[in-house]
C-alpha positions in Angstrom: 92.1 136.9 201.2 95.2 139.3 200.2 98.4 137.4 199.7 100.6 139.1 202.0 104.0 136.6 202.2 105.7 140.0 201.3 104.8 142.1 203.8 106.4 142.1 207.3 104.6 143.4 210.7 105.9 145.0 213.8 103.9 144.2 216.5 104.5 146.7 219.9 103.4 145.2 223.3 104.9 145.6 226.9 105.8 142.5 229.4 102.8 142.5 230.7 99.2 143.9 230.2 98.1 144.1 226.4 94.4 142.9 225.8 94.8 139.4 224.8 92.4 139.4 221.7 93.8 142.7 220.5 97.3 140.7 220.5 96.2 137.7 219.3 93.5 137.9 216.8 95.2 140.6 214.7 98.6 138.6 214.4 96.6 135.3 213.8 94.5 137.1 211.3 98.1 138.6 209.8 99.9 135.2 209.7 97.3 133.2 207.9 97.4 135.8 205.2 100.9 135.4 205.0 102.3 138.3 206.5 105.7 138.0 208.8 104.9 139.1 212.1 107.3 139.6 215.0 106.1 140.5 218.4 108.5 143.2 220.4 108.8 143.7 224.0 110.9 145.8 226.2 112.4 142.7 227.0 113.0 139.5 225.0 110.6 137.6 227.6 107.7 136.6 228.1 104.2 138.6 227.4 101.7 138.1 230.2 98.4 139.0 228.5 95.0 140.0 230.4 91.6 139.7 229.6 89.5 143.0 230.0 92.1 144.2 231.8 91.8 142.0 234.8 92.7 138.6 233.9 95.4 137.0 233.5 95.6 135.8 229.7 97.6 134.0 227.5 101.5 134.0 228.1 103.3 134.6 224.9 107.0 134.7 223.9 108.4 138.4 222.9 110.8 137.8 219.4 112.8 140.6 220.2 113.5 144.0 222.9 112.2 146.9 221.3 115.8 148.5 221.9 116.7 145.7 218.9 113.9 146.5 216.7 115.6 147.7 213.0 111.9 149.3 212.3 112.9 149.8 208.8 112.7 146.2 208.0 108.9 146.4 208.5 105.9 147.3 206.3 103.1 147.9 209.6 103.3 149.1 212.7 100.9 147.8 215.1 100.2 148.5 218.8 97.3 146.8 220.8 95.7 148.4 223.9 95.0 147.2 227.2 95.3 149.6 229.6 98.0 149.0 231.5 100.1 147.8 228.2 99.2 151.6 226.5 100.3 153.3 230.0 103.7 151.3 229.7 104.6 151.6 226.0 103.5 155.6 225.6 106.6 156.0 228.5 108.8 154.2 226.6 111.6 156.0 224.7 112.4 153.3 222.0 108.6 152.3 221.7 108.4 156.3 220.9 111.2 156.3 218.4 109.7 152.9 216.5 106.1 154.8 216.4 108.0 158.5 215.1 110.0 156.5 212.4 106.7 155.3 211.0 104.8 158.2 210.9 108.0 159.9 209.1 108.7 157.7 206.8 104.9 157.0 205.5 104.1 153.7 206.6 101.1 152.6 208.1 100.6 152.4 212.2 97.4 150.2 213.4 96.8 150.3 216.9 93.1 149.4 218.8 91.8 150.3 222.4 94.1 152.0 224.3 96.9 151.7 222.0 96.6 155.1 220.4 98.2 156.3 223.8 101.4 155.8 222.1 100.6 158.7 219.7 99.0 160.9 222.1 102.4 161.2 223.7 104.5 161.1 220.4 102.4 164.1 218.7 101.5 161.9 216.1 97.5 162.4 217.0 97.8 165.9 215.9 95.2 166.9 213.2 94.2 163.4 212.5 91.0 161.5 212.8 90.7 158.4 215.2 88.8 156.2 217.2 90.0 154.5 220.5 88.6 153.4 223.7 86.2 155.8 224.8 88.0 156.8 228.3 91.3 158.2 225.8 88.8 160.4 223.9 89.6 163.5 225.5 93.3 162.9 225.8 92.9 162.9 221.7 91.3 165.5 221.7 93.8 167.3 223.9 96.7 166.3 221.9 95.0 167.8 218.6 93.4 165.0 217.3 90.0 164.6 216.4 87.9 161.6 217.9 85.3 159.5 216.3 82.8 156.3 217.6 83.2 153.9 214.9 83.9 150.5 214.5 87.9 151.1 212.5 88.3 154.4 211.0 91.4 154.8 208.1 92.9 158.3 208.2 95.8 159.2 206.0 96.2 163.1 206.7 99.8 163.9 207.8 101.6 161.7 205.4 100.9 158.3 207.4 97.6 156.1 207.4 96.3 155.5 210.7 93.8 152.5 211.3 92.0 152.5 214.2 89.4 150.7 216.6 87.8 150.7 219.9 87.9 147.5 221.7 87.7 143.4 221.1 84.2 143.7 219.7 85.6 145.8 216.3 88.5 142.8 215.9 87.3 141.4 212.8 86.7 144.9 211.6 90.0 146.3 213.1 91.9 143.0 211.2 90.4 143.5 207.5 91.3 146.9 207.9 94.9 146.2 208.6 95.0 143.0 205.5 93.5 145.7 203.2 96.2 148.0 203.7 99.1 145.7 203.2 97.4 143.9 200.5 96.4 147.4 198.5 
């Protein structure tokens, strides 16, 4: 496995509603590569997760508010779905302005599920190629963007690399993805 004690992670989630494996396994799979990975929130509290949207998950601790986030300091973006987390963050002004800084200044964004709301409603879906839940297809479409069903798909057009998954079943694909780019 890449050696990634360089590399430091953003990791964009509301209070409450992001898919609790689409949190959790990515930043597990992050940390035991080495990678520094902070969790932000719109506030500095605590993350009630769900399970398939429903359930009530795991309840995590937020390092720090998004409005707090220096997004410079990081290598990654990444934004996990859930439905109701995606709805939250893509209405979000400084969750928009974290997203837009990565995408102009080159660095990679990772974001599963529902996640890719957050660049439907940034622009940043335009004339690239993604996958996401099925149910945000045509809002991709509709914002430019083309859609593909595969397991992670890696697009670098528009001067930022965009990984890419569906859902909790594509995880361990969806987490290689993300180790390969930081560790290339």
């Amino acid at each position: 496995m890449a050696d990634l004690s360089s590399k430091k992670v953003l990791v964009l989630v509301s209070n409450r509603g992001a898919e609790q494996d689409e949190l959790t396994s990515p930043v597990e799979s992050l940390r035991s590569a080495g990678a520094n990975v902070k969790v932000a929130a719109p506030r500095k509290e605590k993350i009630q997760t769900l399970v398939g949207d429903w359930d009530q998950g795991k309840i995590l601790e937020a390092d720090m508010a998004l409005e707090t986030v220096n997004e410079q300091e990081f290598d990654l973006l990444l934004i996990p779905g859930g439905t109701l987390n995606a709805d939250n963050l893509r209405l979000d002004d400084e969750a928009q302005r974290i997203v837009q800084s990565f995408a102009a200044t080159g660095r990679p964004v990772a974001s599963i599920c529902h996640g890719p709301w957050l660049l439907v409603e940034t622009g940043l879906v335009r004339d690239k190629t993604l996958t996401s839940y099925k149910s945000i297809k045509t809002d991709v479409v509709n914002a430019g963007g083309q859609w593909v069903d595969e397991e992670v798909f890696r697009c670098s057009a528009q001067n930022f690399v965009l990984i890419t998954s569906r859902n909790p079943g594509d995880l361990e694909a969806f987490n290689a993805a993300i180790i390969e780019e930081l560790g290339a």
